[in-house]
BAPA-450430 format. One record per residue (C-alpha): residue number from 1; residue in three letters; x, y, z. Coordinates in nm, 4 decimals. Each point is the difference from the previous one (the first is absolute). Layout:
<recs>
REC  pos  code      east     north        up
REC  NUM   Ala         X         Y         Z
...
</recs>
This chain:
<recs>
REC  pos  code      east     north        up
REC    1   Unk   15.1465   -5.7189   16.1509
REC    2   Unk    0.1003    0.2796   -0.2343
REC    3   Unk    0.3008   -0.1366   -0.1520
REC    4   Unk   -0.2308   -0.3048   -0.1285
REC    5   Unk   -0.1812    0.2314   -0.2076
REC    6   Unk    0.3209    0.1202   -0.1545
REC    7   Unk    0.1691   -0.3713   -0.0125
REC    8   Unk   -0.3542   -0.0610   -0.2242
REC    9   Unk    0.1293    0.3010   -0.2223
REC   10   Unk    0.3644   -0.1103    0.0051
REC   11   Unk   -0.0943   -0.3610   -0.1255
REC   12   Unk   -0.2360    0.1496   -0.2687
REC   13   Unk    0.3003    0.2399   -0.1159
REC   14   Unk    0.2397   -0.2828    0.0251
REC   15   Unk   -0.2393   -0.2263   -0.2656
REC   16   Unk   -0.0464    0.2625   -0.2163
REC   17   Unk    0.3110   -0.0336   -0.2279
REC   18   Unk   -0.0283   -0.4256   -0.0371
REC   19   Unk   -0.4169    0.0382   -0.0980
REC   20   Unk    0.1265    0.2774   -0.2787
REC   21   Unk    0.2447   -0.2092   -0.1089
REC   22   Unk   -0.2172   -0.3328    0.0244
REC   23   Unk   -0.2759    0.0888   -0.2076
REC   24   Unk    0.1176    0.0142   -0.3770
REC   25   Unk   -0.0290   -0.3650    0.0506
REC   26   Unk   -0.3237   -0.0104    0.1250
REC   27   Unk   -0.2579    0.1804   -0.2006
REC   28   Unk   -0.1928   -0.2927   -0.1158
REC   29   Unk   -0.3435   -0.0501    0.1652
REC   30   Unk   -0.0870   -0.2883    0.2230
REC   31   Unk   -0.3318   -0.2049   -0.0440
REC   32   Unk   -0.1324    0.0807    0.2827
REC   33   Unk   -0.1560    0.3337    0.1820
REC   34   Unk    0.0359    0.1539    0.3837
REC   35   Unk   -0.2769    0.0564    0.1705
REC   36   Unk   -0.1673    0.2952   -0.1319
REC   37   Unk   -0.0177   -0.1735   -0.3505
REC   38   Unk    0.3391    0.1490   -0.1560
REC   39   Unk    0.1996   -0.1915   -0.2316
REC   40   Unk    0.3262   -0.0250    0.1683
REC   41   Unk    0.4088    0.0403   -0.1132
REC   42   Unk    0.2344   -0.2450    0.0498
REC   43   Unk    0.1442    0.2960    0.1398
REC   44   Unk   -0.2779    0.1078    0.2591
REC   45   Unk    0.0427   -0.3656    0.2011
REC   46   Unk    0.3752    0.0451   -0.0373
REC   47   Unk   -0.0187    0.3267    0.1245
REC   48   Unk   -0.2377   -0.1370    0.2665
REC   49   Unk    0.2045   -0.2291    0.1284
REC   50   Unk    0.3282    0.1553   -0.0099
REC   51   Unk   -0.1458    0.3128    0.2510
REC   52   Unk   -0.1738   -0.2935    0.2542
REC   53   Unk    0.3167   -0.1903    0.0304
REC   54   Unk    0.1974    0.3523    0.0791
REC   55   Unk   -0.3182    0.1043    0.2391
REC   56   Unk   -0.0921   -0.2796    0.2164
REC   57   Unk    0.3202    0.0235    0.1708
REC   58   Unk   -0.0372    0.3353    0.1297
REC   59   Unk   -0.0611   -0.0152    0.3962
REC   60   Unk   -0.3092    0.2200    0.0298
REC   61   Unk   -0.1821   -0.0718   -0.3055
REC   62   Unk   -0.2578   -0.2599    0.0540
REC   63   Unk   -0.2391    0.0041   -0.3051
REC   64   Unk    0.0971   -0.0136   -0.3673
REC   65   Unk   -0.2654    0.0873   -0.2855
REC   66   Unk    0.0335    0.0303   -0.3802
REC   67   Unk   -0.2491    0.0876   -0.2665
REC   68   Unk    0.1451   -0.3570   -0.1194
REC   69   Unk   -0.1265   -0.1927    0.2813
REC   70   Unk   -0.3700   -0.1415    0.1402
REC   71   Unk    0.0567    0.0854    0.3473
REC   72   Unk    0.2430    0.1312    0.2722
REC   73   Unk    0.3068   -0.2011    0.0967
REC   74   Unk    0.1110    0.0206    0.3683
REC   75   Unk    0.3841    0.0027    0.0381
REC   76   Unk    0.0461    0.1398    0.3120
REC   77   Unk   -0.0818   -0.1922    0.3221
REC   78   Unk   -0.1825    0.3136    0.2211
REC   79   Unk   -0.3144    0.1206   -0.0005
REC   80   Unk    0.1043    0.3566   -0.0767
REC   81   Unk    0.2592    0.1855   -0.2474
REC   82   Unk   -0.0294    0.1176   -0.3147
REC   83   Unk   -0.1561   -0.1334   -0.3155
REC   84   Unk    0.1196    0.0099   -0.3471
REC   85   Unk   -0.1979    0.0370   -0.3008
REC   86   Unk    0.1547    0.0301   -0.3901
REC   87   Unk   -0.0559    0.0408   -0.3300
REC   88   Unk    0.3264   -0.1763   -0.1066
REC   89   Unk   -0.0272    0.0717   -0.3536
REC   90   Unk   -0.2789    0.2934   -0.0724
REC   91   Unk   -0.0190    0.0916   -0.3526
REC   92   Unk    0.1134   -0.3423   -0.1050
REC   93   Unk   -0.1779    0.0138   -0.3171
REC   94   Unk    0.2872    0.3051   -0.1001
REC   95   Unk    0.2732   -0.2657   -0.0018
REC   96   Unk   -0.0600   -0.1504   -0.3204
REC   97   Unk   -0.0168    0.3472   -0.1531
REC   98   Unk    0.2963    0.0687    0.1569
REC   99   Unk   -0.2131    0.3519    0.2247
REC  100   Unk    0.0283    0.0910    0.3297
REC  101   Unk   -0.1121   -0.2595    0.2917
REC  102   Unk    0.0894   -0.0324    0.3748
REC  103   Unk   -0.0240   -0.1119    0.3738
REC  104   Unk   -0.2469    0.1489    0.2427
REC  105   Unk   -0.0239   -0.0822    0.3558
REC  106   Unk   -0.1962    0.0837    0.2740
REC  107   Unk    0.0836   -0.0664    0.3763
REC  108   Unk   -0.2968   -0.0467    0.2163
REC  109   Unk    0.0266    0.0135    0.4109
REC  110   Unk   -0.2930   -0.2477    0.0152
REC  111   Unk   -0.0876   -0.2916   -0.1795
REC  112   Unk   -0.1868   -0.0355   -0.3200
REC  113   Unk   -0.2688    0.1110   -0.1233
REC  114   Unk    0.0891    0.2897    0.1844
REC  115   Unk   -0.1303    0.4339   -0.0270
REC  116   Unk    0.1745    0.2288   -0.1790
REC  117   Unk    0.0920    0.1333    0.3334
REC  118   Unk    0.2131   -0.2854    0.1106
REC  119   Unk    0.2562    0.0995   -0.2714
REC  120   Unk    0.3266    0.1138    0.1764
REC  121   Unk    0.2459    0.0061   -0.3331
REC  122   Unk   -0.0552   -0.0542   -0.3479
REC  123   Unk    0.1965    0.0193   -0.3309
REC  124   Unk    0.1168   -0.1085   -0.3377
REC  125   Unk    0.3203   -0.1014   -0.2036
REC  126   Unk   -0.0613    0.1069   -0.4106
REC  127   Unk    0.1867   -0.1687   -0.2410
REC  128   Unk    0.0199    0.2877   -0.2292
REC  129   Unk    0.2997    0.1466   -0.2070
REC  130   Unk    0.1484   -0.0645    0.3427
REC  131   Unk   -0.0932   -0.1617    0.3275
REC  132   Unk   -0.1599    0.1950    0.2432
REC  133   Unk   -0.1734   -0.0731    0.3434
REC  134   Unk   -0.2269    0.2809    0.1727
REC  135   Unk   -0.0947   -0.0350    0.4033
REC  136   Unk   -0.2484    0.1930    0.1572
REC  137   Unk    0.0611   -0.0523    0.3857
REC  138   Unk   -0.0919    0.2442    0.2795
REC  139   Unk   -0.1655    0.2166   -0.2519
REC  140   Unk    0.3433    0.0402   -0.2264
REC  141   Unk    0.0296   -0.1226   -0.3135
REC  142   Unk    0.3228   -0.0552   -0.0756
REC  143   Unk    0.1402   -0.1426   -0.3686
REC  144   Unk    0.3386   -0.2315   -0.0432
REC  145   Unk    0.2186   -0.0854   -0.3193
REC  146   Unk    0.0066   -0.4109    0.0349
REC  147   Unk    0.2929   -0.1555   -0.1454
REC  148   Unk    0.1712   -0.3721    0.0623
REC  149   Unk    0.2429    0.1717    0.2521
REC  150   Unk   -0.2680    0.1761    0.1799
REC  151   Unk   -0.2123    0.3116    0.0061
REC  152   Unk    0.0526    0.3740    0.0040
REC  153   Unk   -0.2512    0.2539    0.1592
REC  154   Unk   -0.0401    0.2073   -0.2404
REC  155   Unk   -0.2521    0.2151    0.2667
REC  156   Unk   -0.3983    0.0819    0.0696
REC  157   Unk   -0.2410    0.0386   -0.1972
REC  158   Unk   -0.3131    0.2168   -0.0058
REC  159   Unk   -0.2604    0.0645   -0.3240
REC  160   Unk    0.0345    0.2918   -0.1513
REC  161   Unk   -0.2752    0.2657    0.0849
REC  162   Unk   -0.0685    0.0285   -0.3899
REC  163   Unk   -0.1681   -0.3106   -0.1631
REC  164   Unk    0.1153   -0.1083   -0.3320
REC  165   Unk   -0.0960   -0.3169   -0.1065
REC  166   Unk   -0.2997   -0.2467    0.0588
REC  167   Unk   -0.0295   -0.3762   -0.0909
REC  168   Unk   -0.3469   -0.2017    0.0778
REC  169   Unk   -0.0375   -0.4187   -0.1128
REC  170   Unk   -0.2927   -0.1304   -0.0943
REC  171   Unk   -0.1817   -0.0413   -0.3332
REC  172   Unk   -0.1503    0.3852   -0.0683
REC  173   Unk   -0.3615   -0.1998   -0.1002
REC  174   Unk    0.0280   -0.1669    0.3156
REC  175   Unk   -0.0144    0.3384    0.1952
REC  176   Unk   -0.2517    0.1402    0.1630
REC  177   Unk   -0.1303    0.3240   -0.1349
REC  178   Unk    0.1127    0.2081    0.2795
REC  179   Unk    0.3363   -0.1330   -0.0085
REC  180   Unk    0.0249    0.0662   -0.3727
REC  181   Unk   -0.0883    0.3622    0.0199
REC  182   Unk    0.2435    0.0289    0.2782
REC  183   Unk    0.2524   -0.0894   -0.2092
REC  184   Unk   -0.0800    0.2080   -0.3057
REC  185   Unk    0.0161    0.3018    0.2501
REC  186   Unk    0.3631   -0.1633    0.1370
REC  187   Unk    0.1579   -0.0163   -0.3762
REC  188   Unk   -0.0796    0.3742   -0.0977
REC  189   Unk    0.2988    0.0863    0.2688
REC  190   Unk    0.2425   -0.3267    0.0975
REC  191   Unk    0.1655   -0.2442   -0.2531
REC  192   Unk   -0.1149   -0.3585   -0.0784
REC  193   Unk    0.3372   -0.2102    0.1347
REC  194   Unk   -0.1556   -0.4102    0.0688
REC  195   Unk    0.2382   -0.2301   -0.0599
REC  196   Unk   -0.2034   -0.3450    0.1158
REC  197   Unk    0.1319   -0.0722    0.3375
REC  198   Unk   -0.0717    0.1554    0.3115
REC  199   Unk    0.2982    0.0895    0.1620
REC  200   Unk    0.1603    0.1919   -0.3108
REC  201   Unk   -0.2855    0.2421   -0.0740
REC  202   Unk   -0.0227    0.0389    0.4037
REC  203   Unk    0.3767    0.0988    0.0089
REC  204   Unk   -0.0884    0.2397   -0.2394
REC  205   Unk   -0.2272    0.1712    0.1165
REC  206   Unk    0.2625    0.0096    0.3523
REC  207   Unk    0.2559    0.1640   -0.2674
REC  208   Unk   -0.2366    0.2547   -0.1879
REC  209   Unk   -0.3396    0.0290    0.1743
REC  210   Unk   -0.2745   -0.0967   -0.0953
REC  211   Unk   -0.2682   -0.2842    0.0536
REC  212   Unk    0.0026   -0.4055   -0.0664
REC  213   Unk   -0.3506   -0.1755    0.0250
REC  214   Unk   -0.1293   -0.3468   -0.0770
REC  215   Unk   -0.3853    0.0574    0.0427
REC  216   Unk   -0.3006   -0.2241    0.0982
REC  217   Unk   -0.1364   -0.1729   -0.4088
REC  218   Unk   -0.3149   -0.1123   -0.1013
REC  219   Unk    0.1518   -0.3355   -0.0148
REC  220   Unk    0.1909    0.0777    0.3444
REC  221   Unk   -0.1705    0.2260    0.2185
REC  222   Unk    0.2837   -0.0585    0.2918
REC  223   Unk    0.2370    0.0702   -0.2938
REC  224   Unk    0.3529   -0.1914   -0.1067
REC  225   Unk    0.2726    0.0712    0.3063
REC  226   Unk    0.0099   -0.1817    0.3238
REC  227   Unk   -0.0382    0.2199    0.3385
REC  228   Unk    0.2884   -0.2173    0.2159
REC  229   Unk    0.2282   -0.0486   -0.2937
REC  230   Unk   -0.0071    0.3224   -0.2234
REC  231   Unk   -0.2678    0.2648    0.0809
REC  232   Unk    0.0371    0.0703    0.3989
REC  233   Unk    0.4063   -0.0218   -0.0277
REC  234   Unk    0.0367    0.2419   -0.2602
REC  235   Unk   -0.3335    0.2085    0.1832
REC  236   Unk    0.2843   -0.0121    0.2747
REC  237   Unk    0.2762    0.0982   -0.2133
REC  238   Unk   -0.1726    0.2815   -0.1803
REC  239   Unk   -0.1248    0.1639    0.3092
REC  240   Unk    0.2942    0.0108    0.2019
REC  241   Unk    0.1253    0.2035   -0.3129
REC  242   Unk   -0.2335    0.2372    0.0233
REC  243   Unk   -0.2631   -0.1108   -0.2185
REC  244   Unk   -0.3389   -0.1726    0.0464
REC  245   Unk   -0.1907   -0.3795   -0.0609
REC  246   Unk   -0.3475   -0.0468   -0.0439
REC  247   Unk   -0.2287   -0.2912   -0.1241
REC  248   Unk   -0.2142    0.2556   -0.1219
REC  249   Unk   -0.1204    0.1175    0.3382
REC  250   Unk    0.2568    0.0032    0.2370
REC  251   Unk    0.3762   -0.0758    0.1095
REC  252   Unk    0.0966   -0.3589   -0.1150
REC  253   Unk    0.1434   -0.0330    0.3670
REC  254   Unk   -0.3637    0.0453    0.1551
REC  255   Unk   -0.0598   -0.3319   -0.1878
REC  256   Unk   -0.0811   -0.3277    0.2083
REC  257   Unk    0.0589   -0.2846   -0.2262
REC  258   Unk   -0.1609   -0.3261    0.1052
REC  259   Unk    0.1291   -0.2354   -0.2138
REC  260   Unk    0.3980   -0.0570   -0.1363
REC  261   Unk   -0.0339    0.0803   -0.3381
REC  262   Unk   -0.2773    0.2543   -0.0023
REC  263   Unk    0.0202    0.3213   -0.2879
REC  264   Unk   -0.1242    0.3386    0.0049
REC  265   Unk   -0.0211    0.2314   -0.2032
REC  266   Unk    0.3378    0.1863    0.0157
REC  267   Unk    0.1371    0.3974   -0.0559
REC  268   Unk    0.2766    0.1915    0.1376
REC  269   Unk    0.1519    0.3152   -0.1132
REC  270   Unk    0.0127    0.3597    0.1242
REC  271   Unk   -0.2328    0.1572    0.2614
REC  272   Unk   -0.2180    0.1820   -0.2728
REC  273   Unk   -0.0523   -0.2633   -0.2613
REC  274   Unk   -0.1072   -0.2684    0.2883
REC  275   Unk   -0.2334    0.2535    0.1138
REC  276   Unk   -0.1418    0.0716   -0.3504
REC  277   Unk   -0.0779   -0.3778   -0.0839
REC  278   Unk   -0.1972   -0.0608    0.2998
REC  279   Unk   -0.1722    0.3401   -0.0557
REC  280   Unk   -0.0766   -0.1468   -0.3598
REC  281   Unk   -0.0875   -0.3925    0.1351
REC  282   Unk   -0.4152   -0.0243    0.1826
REC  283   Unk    0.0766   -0.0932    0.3632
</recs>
């Protein structure tokens, strides 16, 4: 069932140009919130439903999830294939400002909740300066130029061995001590580069080196990001580049989530500045 995971990645690609091009019209907010209590976009149910009406017809896929919605929706008729679970619109809250946001998606070969493990692809498209999409698959990542004709590999991609810059969310009162000292030791050498959504200070860090973080608060001790939709994709993504996840004690894809929409606490980044946060964080 290979080439479903790359029809998943082909539909995706295919979107990409009509959401960039659909959401100057649809900045305002709705009055209402998705399930983990965020105010949503007009533009994160468009989004939404635009990628589920171009996914359910893929033979092989049989789940669909989105940050936007309560539960799973079957749309296969089996009892195996894959399952799908997006972020159709992460950084949402950038599109108003006119910053960086962008897809991420995560294809599972069980259904959801499911382990880190159980991840078989995962990737993202950025609407940046230009489109991109990155695909890790088969441990390659590999990054494509997205455009309404189609999209040009533009080849792998690995983190560089030097770190460079670091970005970590949160509200710095609302970290925990150890975390803040961490951090003070992290900006004497890399360069503070957080732009407000996920998948832009995570490509980043896949461009320079470096480290992205959203930590456990006092007000959120399992943190901000969601482990199907955000954190265990780009774990995926970020490893099979030659970096490493944690959740502040080990890999993100060690993680067993039991319920849909569960968070963690989430970092990814090179080998040595992984290994120095959960040297700094009490077991």
């Amino acid at each position: 069932m290979a080439d479903v995971v790359d029809r998943v990645f082909d539909v995706v690609a295919d979107a990409a140009p009509e959401i960039r091009a659909g959401l100057p019209e649809r900045r305002a907010k709705r009055d209402a919130e998705n399930v983990s209590g965020d105010t949503q976009l007009e533009a994160d149910v468009w989004a939404d439903d635009l990628l589920f009406d171009r996914t359910d017809s893929i033979e092989g896929v049989n789940w669909y999830a989105s940050e936007e919605r309560d539960a799973v929706v079957t749309v296969g008729d089996a009892d195996e294939g894959y399952a799908v679970a997006l972020d159709p619109l992460d950084g949402s809250s950038n599109v108003k400002s006119n910053n960086p946001c962008g897809t991420v998606v995560g294809v599972y070969d069980q259904p959801l909740p499911a382990p880190g493990s159980s991840l078989v692809a995962a990737g993202f498209v950025l609407y940046g300066p230009t489109t991109t999409m990155v695909v890790a698959r088969g441990g390659e990542v590999r990054e494509y130029l997205v455009e309404a004709d189609g999209r040009t590999d533009l080849g792998t991609v690995e983190l560089p061995a030097d770190p460079t810059v670091y970005g970590f969310g949160g509200r710095v009162p609302e970290w925990s001590e150890d975390f803040e000292a961490f951090v003070r030791d992290v900006e004497n050498d890399l360069k503070l580069r957080y732009g407000g959504a996920m998948i832009a200070d995570v490509n980043q860090v896949l461009v320079y080196g470096g480290a992205f973080g959203y930590p456990g608060l006092s007000s959120a001790p399992d943190g901000k990001l969601r482990a199907h939709f955000e954190s265990m994709p780009m774990a995926y993504i970020v490893e099979a580049a030659g970096g490493s996840s944690s959740d502040g004690s080990g890999s993100l894809l060690d993680l067993e989530p039991t319920r849909l929409h569960e968070r963690t606490p989430t970092f990814v980044g090179n080998d040595s500045v992984i290994a120095d946060l959960e040297a700094a964080l009490p077991d």
